[in-house]
C-alpha angles and dihedrals in degrees: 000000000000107000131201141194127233107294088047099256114149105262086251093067089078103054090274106125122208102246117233108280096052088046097054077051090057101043088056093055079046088229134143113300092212098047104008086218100080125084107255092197129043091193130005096310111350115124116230117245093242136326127302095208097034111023086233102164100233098159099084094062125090130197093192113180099345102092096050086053094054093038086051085049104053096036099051091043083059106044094038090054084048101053089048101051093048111024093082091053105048128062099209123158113253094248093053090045087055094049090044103056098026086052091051090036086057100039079052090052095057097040095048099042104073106043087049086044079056093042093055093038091061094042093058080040098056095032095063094240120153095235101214133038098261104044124100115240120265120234110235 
């Protein structure tokens, strides 16, 4: 669980990063990756400027296309084993088997690319990286 020192700050705050584990937990509640309590988005998948709890500045970084590869990933991995596992048993006709899948492929999509815009975010976050092309690095 999230831990925090005496004045209540998240245990990051003070340049002790979450390790990996407890950031990935964090990117699937889509919270902050420095104190876990913070919203990380303030609509479907843009970033906050920074925390609300912690003041962490999160704007500046930018996932890109990283979070669209790992959502493609997942999600075709998913629907494909699925298809394959249903279509010779079942004697649909071609239209219902495309709304179908399509439909399932889509509900997957939206579900999948915010917490792996989270994930990335608080990759980029935790590694020190600048996050976009005209920010100077972080010291970690």
């Amino acid at each position: 669980m999230d831990t925090y020192d005496e004045r209540g700050r998240p245990a990051g705050a003070a340049g002790n990063r979450p390790d990996v584990w407890q950031l990935a937990r964090r990117a699937l509640a889509c919270r902050c990756p420095n104190c876990g309590r913070g919203r990380l988005f303030t609509g479907y998948v843009t970033p906050v400027s920074a925390c609300a709890v912690c003041g962490e500045p999160l704007g500046h970084i930018r996932a890109d296309d990283g979070p669209a590869w790992l959502t493609i990933l997942i999600v075709g991995h998913i629907v494909v084993a699925a298809i394959l596992a249903v279509e010779p048993y079942v004697d649909w006709p071609q239209w219902v088997s495309s709304v179908v899948w399509l439909g399932l492929a889509l509900v997957l999509v939206l579900i999948v690319l915010r917490p792996a815009k989270a994930l990335f975010i608080g990759i980029l976050w935790r590694s020190g990286a600048p996050g976009s092309e005209g920010a100077a690095p972080r010291t970690p």
